[in-house]
MIDOSE-1310 file (N, C-alpha, C; in nm, 2 decimals, decimal comma, always signed):
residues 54
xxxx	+2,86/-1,00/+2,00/+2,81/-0,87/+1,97/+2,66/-0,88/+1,98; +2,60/-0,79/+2,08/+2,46/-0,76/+2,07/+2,40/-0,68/+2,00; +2,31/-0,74/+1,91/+2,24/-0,65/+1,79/+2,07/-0,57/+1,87; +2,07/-0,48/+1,87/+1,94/-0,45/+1,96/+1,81/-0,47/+1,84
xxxx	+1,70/-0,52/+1,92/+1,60/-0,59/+1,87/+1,55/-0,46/+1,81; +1,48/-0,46/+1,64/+1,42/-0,36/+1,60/+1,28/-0,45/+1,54; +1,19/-0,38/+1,57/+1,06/-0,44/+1,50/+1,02/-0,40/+1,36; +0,98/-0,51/+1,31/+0,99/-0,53/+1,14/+0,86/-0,39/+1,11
xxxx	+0,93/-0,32/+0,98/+0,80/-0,28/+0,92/+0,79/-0,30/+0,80; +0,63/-0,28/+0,71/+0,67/-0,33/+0,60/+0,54/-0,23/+0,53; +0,63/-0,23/+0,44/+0,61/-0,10/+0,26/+0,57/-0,16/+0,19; +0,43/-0,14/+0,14/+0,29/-0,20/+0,06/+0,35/-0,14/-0,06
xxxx	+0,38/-0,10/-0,18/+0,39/-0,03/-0,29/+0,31/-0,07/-0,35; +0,18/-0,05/-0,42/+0,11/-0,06/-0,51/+0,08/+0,08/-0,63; +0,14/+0,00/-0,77/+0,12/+0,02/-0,89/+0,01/+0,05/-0,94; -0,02/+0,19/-1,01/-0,14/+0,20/-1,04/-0,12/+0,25/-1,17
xxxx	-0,22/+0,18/-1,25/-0,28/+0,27/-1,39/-0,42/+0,23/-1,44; -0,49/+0,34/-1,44/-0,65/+0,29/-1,46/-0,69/+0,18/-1,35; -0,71/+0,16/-1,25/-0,71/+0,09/-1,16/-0,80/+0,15/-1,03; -0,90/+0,25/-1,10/-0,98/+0,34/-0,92/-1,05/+0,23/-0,92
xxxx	-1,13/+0,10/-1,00/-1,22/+0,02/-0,94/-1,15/-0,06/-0,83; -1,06/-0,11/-0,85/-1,00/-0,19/-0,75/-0,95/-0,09/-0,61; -0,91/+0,01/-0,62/-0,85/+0,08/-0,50/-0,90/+0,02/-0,42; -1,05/+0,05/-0,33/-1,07/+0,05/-0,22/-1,06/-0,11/-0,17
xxxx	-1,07/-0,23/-0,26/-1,06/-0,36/-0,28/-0,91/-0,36/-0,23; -0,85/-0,27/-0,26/-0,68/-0,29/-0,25/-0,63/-0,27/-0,10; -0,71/-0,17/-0,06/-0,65/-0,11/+0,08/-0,68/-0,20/+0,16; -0,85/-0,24/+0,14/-0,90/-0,32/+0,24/-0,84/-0,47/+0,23
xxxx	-0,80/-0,50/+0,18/-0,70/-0,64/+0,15/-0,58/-0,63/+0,27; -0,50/-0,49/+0,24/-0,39/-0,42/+0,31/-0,42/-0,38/+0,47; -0,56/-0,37/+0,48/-0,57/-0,35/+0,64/-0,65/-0,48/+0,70; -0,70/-0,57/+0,67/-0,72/-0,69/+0,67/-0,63/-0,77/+0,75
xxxx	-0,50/-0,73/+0,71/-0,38/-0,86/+0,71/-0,34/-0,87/+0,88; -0,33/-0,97/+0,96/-0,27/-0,96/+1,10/-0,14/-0,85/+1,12; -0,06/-0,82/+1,04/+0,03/-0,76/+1,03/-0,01/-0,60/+1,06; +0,04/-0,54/+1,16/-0,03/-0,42/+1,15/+0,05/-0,29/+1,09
xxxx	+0,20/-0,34/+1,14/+0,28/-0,22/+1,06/+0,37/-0,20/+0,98; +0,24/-0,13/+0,89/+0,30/-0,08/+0,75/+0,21/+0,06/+0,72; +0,28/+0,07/+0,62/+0,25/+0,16/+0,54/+0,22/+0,13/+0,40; +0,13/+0,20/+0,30/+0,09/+0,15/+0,16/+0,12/+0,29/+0,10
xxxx	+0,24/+0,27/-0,03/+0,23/+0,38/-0,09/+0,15/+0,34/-0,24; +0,08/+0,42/-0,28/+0,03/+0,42/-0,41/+0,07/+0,53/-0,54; +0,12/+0,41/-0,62/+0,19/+0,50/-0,72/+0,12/+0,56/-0,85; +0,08/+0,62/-0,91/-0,02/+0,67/-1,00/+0,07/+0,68/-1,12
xxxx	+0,05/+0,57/-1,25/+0,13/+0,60/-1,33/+0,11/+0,67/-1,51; +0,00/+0,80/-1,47/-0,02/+0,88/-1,54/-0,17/+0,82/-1,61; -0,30/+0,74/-1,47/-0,40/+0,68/-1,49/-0,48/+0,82/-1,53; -0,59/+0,77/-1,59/-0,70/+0,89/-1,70/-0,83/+0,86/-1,61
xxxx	-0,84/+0,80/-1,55/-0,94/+0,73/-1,47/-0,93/+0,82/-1,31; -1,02/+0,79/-1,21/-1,00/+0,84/-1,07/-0,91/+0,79/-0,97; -0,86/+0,71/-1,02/-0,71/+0,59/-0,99/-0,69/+0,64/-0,80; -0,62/+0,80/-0,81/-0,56/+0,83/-0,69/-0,64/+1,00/-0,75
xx	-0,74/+0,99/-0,59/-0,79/+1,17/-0,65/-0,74/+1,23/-0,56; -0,77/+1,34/-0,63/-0,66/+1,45/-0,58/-0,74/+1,51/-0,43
């Protein structure tokens, strides 16, 4: 049986609460990597801080 070749992607999820200092530390980490495709979702878990602005 021939399985047709699919290219790997991969789903960054990062967890957030009170965490806007690190964001941009976080993405740039995420777009850094040899790996080019992905996606990063960021989840906001009811931070008081600028975490994810609107």
């Amino acid at each position: 049986m021939n399985v047709p070749y699919t290219k790997s992607f991969v789903t960054v999820i990062v967890p957030c609460f009170n965490t806007a200092q690190y964001r941009v530390a976080t993405l740039t980490s995420v777009q850094a990597q040899t790996f080019r495709d992905f996606e990063v979702i960021m989840v906001d878990d009811g931070s008081t801080d600028d975490t994810l602005p609107d």
